[in-house]
C-alpha positions as CSV (number, residue, x, y, z in Angstrom):
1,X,7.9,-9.4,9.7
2,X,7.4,-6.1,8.5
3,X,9.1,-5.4,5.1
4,X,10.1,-2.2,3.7
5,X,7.3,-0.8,1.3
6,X,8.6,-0.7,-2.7
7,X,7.1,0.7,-6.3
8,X,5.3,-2.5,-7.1
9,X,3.2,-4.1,-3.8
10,X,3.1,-7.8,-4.1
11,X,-0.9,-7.8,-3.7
12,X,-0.8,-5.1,-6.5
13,X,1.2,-7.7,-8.8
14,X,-0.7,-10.8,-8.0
15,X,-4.1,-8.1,-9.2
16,X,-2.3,-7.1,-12.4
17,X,-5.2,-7.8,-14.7
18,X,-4.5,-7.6,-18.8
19,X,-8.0,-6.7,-20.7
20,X,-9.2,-9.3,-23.4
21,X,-12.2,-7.7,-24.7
22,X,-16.0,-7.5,-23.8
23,X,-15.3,-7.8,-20.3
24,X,-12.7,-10.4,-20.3
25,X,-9.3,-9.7,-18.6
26,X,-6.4,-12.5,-18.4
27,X,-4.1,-12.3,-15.2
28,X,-1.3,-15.1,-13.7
29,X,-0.4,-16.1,-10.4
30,X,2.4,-15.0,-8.6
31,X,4.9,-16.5,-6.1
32,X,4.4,-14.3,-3.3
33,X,0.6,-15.7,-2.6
34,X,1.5,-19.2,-2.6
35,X,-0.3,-21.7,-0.6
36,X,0.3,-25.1,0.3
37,X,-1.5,-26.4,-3.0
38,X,-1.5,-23.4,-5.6
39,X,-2.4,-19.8,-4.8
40,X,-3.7,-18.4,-1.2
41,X,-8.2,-18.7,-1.8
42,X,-8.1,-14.7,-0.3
43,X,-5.8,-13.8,-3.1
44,X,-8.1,-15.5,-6.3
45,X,-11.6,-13.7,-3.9
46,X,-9.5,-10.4,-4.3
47,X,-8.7,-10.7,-8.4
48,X,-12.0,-11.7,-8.9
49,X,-13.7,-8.4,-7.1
50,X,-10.9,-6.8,-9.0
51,X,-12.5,-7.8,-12.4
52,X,-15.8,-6.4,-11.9
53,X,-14.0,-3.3,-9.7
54,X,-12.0,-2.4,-13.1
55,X,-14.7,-3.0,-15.5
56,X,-16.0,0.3,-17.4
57,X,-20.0,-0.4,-16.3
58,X,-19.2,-1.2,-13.0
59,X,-21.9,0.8,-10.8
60,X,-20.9,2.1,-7.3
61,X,-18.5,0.0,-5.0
62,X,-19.2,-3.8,-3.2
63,X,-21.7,-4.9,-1.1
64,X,-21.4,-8.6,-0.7
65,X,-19.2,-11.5,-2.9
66,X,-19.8,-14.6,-3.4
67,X,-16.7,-17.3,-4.2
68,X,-16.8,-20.7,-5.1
69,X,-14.0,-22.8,-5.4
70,X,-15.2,-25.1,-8.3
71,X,-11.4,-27.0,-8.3
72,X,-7.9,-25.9,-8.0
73,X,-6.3,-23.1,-9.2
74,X,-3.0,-24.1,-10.7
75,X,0.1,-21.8,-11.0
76,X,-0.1,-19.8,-13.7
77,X,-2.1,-18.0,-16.4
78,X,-6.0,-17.7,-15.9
79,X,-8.8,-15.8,-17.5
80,X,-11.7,-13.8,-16.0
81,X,-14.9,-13.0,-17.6
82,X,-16.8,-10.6,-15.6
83,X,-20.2,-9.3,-16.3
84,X,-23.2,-7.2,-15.1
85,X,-26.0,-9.5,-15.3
86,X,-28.8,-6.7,-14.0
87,X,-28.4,-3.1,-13.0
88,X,-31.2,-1.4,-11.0
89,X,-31.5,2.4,-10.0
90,X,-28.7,1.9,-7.2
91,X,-27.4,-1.7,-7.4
92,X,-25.7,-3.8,-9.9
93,X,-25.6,-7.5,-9.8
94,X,-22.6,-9.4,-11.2
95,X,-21.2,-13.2,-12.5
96,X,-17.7,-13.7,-12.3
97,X,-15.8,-16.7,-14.2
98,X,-12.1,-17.7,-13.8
99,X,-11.1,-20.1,-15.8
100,X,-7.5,-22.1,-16.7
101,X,-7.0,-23.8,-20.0
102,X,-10.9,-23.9,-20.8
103,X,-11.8,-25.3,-17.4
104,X,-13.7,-23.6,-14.9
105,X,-11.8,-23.0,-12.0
106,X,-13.6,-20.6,-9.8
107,X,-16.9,-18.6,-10.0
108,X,-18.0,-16.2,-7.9
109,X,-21.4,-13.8,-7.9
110,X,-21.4,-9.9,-6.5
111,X,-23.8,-7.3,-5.6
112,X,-22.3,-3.5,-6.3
113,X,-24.3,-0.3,-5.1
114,X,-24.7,3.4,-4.8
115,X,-25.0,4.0,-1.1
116,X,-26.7,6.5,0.3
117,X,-27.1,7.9,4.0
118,X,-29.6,6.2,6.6
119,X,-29.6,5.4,9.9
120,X,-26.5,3.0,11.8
121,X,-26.1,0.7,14.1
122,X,-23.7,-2.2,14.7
123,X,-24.9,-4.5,17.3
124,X,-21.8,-6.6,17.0
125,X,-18.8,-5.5,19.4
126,X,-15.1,-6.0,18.7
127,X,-13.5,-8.6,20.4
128,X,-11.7,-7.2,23.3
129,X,-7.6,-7.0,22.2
130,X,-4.6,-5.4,23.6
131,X,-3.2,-2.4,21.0
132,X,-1.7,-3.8,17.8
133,X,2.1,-2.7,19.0
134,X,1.6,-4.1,21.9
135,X,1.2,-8.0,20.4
136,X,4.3,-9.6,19.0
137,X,4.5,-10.0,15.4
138,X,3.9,-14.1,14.6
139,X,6.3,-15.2,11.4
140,X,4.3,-18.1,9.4
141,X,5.6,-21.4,8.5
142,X,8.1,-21.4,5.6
143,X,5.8,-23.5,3.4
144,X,3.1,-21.3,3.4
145,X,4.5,-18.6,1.3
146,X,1.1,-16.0,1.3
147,X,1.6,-15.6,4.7
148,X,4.6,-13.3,4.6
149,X,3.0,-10.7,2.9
150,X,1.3,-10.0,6.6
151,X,2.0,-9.0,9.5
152,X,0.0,-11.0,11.6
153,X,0.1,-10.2,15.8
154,X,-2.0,-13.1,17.4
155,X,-3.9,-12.4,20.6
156,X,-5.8,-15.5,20.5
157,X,-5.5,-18.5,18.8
158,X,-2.2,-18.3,17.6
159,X,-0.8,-21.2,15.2
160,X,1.3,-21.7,19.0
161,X,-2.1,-22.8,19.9
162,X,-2.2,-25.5,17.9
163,X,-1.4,-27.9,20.4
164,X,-3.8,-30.5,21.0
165,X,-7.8,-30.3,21.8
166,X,-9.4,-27.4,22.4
167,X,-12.7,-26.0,23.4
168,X,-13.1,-23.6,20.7
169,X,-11.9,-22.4,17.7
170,X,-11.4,-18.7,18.2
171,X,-8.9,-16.9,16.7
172,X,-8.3,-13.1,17.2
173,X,-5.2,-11.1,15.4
174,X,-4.3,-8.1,14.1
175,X,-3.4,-8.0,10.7
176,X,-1.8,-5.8,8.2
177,X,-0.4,-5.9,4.6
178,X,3.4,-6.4,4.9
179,X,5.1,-4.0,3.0
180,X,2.4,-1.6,4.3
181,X,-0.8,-0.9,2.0
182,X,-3.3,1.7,2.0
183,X,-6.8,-0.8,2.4
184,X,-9.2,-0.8,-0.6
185,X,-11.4,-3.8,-1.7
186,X,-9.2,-6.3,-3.0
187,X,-7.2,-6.2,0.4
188,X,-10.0,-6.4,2.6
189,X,-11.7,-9.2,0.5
190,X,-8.2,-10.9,0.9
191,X,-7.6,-10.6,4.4
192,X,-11.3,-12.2,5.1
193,X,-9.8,-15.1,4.1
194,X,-6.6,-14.8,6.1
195,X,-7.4,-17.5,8.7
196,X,-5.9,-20.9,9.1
197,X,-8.9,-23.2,9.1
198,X,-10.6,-23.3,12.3
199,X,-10.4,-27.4,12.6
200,X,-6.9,-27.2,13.0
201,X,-7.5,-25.3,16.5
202,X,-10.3,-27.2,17.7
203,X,-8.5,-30.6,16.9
204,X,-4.9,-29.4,17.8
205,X,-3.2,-30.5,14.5
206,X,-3.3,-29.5,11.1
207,X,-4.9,-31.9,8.6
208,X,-6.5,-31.3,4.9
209,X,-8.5,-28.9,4.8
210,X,-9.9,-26.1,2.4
211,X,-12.6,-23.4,1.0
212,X,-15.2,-24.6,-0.9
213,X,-17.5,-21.4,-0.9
214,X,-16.7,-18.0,0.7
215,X,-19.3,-15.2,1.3
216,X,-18.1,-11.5,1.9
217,X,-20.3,-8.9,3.2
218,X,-18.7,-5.2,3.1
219,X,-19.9,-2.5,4.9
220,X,-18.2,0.1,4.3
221,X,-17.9,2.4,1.1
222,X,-14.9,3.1,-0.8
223,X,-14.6,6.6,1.0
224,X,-14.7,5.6,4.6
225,X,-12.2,2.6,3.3
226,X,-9.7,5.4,2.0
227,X,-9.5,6.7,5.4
228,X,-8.8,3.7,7.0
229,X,-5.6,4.1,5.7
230,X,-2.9,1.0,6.2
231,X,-3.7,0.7,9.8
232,X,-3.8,-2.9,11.1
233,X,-7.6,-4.4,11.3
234,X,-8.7,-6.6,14.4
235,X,-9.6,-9.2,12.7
236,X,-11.5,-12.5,14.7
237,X,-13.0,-15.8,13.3
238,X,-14.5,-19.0,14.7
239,X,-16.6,-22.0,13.6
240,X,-19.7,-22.9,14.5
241,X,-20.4,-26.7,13.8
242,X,-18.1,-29.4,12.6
243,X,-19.2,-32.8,10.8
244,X,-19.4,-35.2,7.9
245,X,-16.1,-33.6,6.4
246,X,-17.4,-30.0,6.5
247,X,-17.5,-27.3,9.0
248,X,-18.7,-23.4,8.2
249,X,-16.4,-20.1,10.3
250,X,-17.3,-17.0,10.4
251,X,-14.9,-13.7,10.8
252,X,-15.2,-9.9,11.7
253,X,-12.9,-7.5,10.7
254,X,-12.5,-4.1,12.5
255,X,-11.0,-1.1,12.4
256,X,-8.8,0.6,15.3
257,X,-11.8,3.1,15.3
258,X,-14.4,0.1,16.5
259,X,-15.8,0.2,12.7
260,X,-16.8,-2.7,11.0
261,X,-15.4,-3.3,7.6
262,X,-16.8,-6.5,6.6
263,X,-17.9,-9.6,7.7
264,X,-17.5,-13.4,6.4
265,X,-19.0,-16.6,5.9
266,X,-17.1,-19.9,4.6
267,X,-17.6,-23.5,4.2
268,X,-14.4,-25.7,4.6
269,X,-14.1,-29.3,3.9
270,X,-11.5,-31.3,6.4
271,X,-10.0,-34.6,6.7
272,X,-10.0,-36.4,10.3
């Protein structure tokens, strides 16, 4: 699955944003982060960070993101508008707009920051996962193009798992960018939303399903990000209640050092 690195990354591409003026930038689709209906949700999360990341007031680096998935994104061109609604001594809060022919397509809110050094401690643990080489690489179905741009090595909750009822919906992996990619925001924001959704393990079958509002919580800085390099993350997700045609999972991404990058909270509707 793993593809050898070129000039232009695909998740660079699919970020190439064109500025408009007074904060507005216009971008397009690509190909290579196709979903089943228009583009992968973790791709649109990333090019909407990527807005407020490349605007000229932008104040320190992400702390938490907000999406909203207001309809469907359709192939094609979009525009963002991306502005600092207040900013404080150290953070900087932000609304984000995509929208495609005059129609709102997604909105999203951030929080940006300066951080500063205090005390740590993460009372999460990783989930417990053979070492990334070890795991055999997991090719996705043809029809879901975004998946090739990742190689994904399942330790639990594989899409081979999806095989009739189950008692949980836990899925553990460890994913990379394929062509490598050294991690910065964008990436990580799109690999929170790397996970098939969670009803199609617990039921055994896939059925229609999809993101209505994603939350992202990051916590590291740009700095300790840069050193993570383009190792593989650990990533795991499960849900915690289905019913009445919605269910909410929640993730944890890690690094190979036992750091934690960033967590995430979404809200999925189904169809059963």
């Amino acid at each position: 699955m793993t593809r050898t690195a070129t000039s232009a990354h695909p998740l660079d591409v699919a970020l190439e944003l064109e500025p408009v003026g007074d904060g507005t930038v216009s971008g397009r689709t690509t190909a290579d982060y196709a979903n089943m209906v228009g583009p992968f949700g973790g791709i649109t999360a990333a090019t909407m960070l990527s807005a407020a990341l490349r605007h000229p007031e932008r104040l320190g680096d992400p702390v938490s993101l907000t999406v909203n998935f207001a309809g469907p994104v359709a192939d094609g061109p979009f525009t963002i508008d991306a502005r600092p609604t207040r900013t404080n001594n150290s953070t900087q809060h932000w609304t984000i707009e995509m929208t495609q022919d005059g129609v709102v397509a997604t909105t999203a809110t951030a929080v940006f920051a300066l951080r500063r050094d205090s005390w740590t401690s993460t009372e999460v643990t990783p989930p417990t996962a053979p070492a990334a080489e070890s795991v055999e690489p997991t090719v996705g179905p043809e029809f879901i193009r975004w998946m090739r741009n990742y190689d994904m090595r399942f330790v639990d909750g594989g899409l081979t798992d999806i095989d009739g009822e189950r008692g949980d919906s836990t899925t553990t992996l460890w994913i990379r960018d394929s062509p490598a990619r050294a991690l910065d925001f964008p990436g990580l924001t799109a690999l929170c939303d790397s996970f098939y959704p969670r009803v199609f393990l617990r039921r055994g079958q896939m059925c229609p399903a999809g993101t209505v509002s994603l939350t992202i919580y990051f916590h590291v800085d740009a700095d300790t990000l840069a050193g993570h390099g383009d190792d593989a993350v650990l990533a795991t997700a499960r849900a915690q209640h289905f019913g009445r045609s919605y269910f909410d999972q929640s993730a944890e991404l890690w690094g190979r050092d036992g750091a934690l990058l960033a967590t995430s909270h979404q809200v999925m509707y189904f169809k059963v």
